[in-house]
SEVOSE-289287 format. One record per residue (C-alpha): residue number from 0; residue in one letter; x negated, y negated, z. Coordinates in nm, 2 decimals. Layout:
NUM|A|X|Y|Z
...
***
This chain:
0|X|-0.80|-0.35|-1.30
1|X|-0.91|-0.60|-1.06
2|X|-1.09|-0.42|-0.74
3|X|-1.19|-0.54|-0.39
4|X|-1.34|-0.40|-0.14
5|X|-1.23|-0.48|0.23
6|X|-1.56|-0.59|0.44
7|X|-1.59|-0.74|0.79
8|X|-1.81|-1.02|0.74
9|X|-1.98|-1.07|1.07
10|X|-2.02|-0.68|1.12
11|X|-2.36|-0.54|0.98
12|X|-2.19|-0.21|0.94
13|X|-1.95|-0.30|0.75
14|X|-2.17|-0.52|0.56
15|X|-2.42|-0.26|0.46
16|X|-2.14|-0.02|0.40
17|X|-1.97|-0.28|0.15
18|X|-2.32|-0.35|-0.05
19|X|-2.35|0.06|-0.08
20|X|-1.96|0.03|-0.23
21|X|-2.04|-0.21|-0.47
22|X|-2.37|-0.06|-0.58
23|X|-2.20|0.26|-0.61
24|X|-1.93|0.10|-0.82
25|X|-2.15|-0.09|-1.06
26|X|-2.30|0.26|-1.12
27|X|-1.98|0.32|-1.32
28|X|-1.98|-0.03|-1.46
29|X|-1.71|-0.17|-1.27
30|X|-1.75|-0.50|-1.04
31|X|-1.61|-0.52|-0.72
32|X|-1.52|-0.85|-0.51
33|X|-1.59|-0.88|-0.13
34|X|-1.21|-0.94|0.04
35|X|-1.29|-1.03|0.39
36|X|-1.10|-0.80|0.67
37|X|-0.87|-0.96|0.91
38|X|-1.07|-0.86|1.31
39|X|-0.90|-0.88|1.63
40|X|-1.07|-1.21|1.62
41|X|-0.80|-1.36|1.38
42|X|-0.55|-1.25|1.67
43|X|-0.35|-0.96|1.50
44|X|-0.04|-0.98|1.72
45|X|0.00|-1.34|1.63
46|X|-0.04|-1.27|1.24
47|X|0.20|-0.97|1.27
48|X|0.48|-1.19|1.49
49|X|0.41|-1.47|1.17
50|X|0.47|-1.22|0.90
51|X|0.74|-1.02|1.07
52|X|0.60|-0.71|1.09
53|X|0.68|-0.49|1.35
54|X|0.43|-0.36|1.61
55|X|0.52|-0.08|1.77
56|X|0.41|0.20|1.59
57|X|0.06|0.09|1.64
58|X|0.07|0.11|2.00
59|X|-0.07|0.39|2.21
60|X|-0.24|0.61|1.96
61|X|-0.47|0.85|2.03
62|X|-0.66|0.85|1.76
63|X|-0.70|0.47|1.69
64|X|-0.75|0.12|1.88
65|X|-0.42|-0.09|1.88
66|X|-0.55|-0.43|1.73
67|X|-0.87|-0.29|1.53
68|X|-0.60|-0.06|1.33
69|X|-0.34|-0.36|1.31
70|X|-0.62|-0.54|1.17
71|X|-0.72|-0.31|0.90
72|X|-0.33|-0.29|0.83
73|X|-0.35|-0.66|0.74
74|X|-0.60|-0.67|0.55
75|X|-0.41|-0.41|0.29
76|X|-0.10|-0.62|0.35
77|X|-0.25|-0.93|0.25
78|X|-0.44|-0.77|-0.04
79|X|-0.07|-0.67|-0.13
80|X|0.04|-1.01|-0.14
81|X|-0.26|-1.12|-0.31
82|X|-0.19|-0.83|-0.60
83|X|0.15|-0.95|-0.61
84|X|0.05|-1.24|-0.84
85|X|-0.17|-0.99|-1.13
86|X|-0.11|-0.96|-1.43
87|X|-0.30|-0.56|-1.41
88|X|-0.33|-0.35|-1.11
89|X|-0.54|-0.41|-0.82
90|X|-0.80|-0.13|-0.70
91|X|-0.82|-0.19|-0.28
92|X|-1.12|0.00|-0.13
93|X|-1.23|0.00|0.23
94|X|-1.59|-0.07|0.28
95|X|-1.72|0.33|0.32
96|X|-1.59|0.42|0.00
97|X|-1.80|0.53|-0.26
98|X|-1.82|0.59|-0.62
99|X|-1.88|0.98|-0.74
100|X|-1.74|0.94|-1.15
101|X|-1.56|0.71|-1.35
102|X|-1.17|0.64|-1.27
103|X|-0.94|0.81|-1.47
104|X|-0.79|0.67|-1.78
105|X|-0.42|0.67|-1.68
106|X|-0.18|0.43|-1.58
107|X|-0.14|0.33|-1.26
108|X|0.27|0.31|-1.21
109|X|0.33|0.20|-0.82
110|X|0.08|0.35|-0.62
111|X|-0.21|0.57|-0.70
112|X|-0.45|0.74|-0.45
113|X|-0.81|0.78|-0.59
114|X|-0.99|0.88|-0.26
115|X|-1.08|1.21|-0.11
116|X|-0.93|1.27|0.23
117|X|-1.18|1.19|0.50
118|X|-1.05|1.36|0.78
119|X|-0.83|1.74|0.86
120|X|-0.72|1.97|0.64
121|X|-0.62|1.91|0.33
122|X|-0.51|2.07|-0.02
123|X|-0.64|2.08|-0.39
124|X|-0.45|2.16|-0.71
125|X|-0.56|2.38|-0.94
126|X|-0.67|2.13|-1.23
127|X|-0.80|1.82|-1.28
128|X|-0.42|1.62|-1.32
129|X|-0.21|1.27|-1.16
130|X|-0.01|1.44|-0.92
131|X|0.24|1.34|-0.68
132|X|0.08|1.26|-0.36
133|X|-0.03|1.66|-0.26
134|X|-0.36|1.60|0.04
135|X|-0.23|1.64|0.31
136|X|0.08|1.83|0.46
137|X|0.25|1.56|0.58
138|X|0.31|1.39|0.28
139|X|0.07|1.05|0.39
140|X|-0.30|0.97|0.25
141|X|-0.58|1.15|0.38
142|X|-0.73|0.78|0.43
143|X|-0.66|0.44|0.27
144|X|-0.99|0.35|0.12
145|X|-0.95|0.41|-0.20
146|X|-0.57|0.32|-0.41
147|X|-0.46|0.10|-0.68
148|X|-0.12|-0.06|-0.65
149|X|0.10|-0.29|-0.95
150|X|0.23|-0.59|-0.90
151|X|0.58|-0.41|-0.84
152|X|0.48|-0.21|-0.60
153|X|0.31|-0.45|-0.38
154|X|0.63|-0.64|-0.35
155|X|0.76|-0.30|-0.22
156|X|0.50|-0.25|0.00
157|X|0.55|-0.59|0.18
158|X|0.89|-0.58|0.22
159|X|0.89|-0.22|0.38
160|X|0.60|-0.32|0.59
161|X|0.84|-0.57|0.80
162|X|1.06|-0.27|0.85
163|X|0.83|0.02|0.94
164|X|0.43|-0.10|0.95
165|X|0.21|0.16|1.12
166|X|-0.16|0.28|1.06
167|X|-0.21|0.21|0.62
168|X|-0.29|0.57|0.56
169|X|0.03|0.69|0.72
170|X|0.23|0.42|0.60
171|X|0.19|0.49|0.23
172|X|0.36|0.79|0.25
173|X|0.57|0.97|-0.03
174|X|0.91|1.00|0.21
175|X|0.86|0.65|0.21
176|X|0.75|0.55|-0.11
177|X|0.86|0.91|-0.36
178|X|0.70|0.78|-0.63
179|X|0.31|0.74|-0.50
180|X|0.06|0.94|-0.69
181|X|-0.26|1.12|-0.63
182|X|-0.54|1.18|-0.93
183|X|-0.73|1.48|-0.85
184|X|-1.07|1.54|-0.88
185|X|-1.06|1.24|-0.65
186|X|-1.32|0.99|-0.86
187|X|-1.43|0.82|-0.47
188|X|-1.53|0.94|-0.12
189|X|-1.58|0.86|0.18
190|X|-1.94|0.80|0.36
191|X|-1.85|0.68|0.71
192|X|-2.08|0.70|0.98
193|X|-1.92|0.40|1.24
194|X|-1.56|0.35|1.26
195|X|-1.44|-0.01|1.38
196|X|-1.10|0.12|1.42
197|X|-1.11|0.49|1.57
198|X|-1.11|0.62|1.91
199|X|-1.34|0.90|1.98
200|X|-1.10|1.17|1.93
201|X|-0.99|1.01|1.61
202|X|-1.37|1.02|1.49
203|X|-1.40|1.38|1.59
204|X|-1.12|1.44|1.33
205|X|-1.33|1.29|1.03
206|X|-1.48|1.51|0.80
207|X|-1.87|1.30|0.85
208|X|-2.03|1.25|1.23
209|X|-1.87|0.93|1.31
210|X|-1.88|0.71|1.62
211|X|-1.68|0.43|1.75
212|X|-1.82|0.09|1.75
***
């Protein structure tokens, strides 16, 4: 499984967030590569009119920034396209993600969650077990920062992305995508103290004392 983690280059949080990924990673004996994050420097609302993806679902949310969350969106959807091309699935983590145990041994078949929610109320099943996606009510992840996706399936997730983008973790969603999967325990957490991408009542939701930068 190839992994990479997603890191804003010219952002010391993210930076120091991304190091603590990797070191966490290599813990476990698995190496992980540096993917650098699309910013609202690289003009998200030009890259999204280029790729066809449509913007309005990112607009006036209260929980996140419009063109710091279309950013982060990007940088999955380019990590899709990228995993198009494998040959073995690709493991995407965000840059607060960190390693707790060894990933499971079981195939990954479209998409697989491996990441604890990081934010609201969310549910566990009664054994260790690949479930169908069970976190959170609402069917979506409890945070994108921790998933592996096939080949196949990152065809699928581009081509529905220029029908219904919207913030990743809501996005990859099982009435969307039926099929998506969810190993519990969950093998990585979350240790997010900034966010780049939340407003403040979105970082009042997390599960960690976060603050917007």
């Amino acid at each position: 499984m190839k992994k990479y983690v997603i890191t804003i280059l010219d952002n010391p949080h993210s930076l120091e967030a991304s190091e603590r990924c990797i070191d966490s990673a290599k813990k476990f004996g698995y190496d992980v590569e540096v993917f650098p994050a699309i910013t609202p420097a690289n003009d998200p609302r030009d890259l999204f009119e280029k790729e066809g993806l449509p913007i309005k679902k990112f607009e006036n949310n209260e929980y996140s920034r419009t063109e710091p969350t279309m950013s982060c969106f990007l940088s999955h959807y380019f990590l899709w396209k990228k995993a198009i091309d494998s040959d073995v699935p690709t493991l995407i983590l965000e840059h607060d993600a960190v390693f707790k145990s060894t990933l499971p041994e079981v195939e990954v078949k479209g998409v697989t969650n491996y990441g604890k929610p990081s934010y609201g109320h969310f549910e566990q099943p009664p054994k260790p077990g690949l479930y169908s996606l069970f976190s959170k009510n609402g069917g979506y992840m409890g945070g994108a920062h921790a998933y592996a996706v096939t080949s196949q399936a990152s065809k699928v997730l581009v081509e529905q992305a220029k029908k219904t983008a919207q913030p990743t973790d809501i996005f990859l969603n099982k009435q969307t995508f039926p099929r998506i999967k969810e190993y519990y325990p969950w093998p990585v957490v979350v240790d997010d103290r900034v966010s780049t991408v939340q407003k403040e009542k979105g970082c009042e939701a997390k599960h960690n004392k976060v603050v917007p930068v």
